[in-house]
C-alpha positions in Angstrom: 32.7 -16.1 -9.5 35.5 -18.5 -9.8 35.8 -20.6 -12.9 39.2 -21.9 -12.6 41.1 -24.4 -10.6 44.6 -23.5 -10.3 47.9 -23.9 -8.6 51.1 -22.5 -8.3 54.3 -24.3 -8.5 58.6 -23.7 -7.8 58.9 -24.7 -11.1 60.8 -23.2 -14.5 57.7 -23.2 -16.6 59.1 -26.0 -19.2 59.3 -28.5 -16.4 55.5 -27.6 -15.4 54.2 -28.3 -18.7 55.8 -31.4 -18.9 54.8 -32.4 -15.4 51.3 -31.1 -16.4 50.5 -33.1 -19.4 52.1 -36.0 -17.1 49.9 -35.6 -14.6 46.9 -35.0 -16.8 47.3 -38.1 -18.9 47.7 -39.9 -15.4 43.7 -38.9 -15.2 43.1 -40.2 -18.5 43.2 -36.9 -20.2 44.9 -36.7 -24.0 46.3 -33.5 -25.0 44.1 -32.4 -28.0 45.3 -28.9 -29.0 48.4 -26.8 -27.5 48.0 -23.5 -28.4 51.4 -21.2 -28.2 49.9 -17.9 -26.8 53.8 -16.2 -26.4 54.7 -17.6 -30.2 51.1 -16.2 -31.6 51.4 -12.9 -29.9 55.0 -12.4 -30.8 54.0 -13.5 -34.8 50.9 -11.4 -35.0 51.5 -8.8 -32.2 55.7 -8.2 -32.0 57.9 -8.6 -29.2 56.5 -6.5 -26.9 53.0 -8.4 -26.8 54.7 -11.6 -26.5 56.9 -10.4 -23.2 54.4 -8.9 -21.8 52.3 -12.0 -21.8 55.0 -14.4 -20.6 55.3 -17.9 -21.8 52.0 -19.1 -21.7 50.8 -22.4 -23.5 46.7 -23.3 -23.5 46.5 -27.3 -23.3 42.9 -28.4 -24.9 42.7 -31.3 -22.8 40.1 -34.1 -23.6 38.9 -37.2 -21.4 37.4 -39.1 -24.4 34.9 -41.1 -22.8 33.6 -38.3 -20.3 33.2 -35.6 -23.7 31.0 -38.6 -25.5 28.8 -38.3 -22.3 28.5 -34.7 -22.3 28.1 -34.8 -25.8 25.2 -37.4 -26.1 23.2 -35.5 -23.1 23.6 -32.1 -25.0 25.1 -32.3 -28.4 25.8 -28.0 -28.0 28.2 -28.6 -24.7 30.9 -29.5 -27.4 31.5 -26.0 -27.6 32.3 -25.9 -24.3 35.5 -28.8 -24.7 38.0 -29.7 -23.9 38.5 -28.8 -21.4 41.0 -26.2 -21.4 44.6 -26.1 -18.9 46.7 -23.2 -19.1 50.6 -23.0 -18.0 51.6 -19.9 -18.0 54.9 -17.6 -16.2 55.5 -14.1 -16.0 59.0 -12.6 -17.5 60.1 -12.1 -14.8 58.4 -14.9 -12.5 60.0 -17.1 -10.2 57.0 -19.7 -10.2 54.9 -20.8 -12.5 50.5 -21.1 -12.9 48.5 -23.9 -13.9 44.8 -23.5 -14.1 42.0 -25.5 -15.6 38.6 -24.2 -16.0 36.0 -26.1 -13.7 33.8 -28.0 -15.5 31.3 -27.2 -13.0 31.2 -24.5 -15.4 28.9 -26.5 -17.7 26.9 -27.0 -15.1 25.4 -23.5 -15.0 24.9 -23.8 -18.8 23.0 -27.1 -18.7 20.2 -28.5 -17.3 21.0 -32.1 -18.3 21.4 -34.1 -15.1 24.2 -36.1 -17.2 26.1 -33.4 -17.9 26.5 -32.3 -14.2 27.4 -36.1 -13.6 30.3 -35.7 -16.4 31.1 -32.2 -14.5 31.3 -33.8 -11.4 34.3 -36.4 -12.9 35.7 -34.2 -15.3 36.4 -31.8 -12.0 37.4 -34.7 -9.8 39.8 -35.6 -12.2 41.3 -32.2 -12.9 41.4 -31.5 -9.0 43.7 -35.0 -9.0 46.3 -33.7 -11.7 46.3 -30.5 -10.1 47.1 -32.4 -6.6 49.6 -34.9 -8.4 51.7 -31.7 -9.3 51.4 -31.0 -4.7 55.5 -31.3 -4.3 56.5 -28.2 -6.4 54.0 -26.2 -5.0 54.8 -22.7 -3.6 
């Protein structure tokens, strides 16, 4: 089963995250949480951890009026958000990842006809940031 959407793009990784928040804010998504996988795993696991995991940076990315929806149709999907965006690179790498989980995701949790309605635009929106970021692809 696939539960991401991803691409890859010719890009150092710093310049990807910055491209992908842009591009994400573009879909009127607001950056919620960044977590620092690399700086965690380095602090709690040493150097080695944090190499061998790359630089890597979860986004907990949040479309206000579409996690109000969800929310109001099934009060529990809010442990499902936000939605989360990973940009993460290799060592090594020459390019770098972005992924977003689907939020048809939810779907397969829910039953609530509104919630597949805000999976429908939460996934249109994340396709669109993920297109938006098209020129650096690989």
């Amino acid at each position: 089963m696939t539960y991401t959407l991803s691409t890859t793009l010719r890009l150092p990784w710093a310049e990807a995250l910055d491209l992908t928040r842009e591009a994400l804010a573009a879909q009127g998504f607001g950056i919620l949480t960044e977590i620092d996988v690399r700086s965690t795993f380095e602090a709690k696991l040493g150097n080695e951890a944090a190499d061998a995991v790359g630089d890597y940076i979860i986004l907990g990315a949040c479309n206000p009026a579409l996690a109000s929806l969800a929310i109001a149709a099934e009060p529990e999907i809010g442990t499902l958000l936000p939605c989360n965006v990973v940009v993460r690179r290799s060592k090594d790498a020459e390019n770098t990842t972005v992924e977003a989980i689907d939020p048809q995701t939810m779907v397969q949790l829910s039953d609530a006809p509104a919630v597949k309605d805000v999976a429908d635009d939460a996934g249109s929106r994340l396709r669109n940031a993920l297109a938006a970021l098209g020129d650096y692809k690989e």
